[in-house]
N, C-alpha and C positions, 0 to 999 in steps of 0.2 A: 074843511076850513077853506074859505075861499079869500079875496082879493080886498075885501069889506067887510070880513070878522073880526072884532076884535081878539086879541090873546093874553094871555097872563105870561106869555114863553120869553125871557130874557137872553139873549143873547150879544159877543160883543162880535163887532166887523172891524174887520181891516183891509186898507186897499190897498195897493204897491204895489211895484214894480219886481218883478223876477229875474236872478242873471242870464236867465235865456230868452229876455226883448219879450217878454207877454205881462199882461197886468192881471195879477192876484186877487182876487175879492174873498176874501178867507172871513168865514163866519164859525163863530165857537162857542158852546153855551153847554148846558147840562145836556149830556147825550148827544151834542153836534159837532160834527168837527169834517166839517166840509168847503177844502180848498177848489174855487170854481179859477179856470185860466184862461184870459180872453186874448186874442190877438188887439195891437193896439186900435183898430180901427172897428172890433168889436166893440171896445171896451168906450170908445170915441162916441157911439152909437146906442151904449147902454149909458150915459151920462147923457144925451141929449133925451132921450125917452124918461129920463131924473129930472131932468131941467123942465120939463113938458107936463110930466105928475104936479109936478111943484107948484107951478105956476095953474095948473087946473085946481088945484087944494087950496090956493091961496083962495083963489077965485068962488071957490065954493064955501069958507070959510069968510069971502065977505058979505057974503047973500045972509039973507034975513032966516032961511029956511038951515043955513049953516052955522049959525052962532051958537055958541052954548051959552048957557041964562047961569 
């Protein structure tokens, strides 16, 4: 499965803050249950590379070649 597969695999996330100054990105679903811990300037930099996705998706979703009919 790569980056541009789609899945049928449902899972739910959550992001937060830790009592030891790191942020959380904890994912949970049938058979998952994996807490990843970012320091905050990691986690600074995994939301800028989100923000980045986003706005490339948006992008490619206003192009004619990206519409769904």
């Amino acid at each position: 499965m790569g980056i541009n597969s789609e899945s049928d695999v449902t899972a739910n996330l959550q992001i937060g803050p830790t009592t030891l100054g790191r942020v959380r990105i904890y994912v949970a679903g049938d058979g998952i249950d994996l807490p990843l811990d970012f320091e905050p300037e990691e986690a600074e930099e995994i939301a800028d590379e989100l923000r980045a996705a986003a706005a490339s998706a948006r992008k490619m979703g206003d192009s004619p070649k990206g519409r769904k009919r």
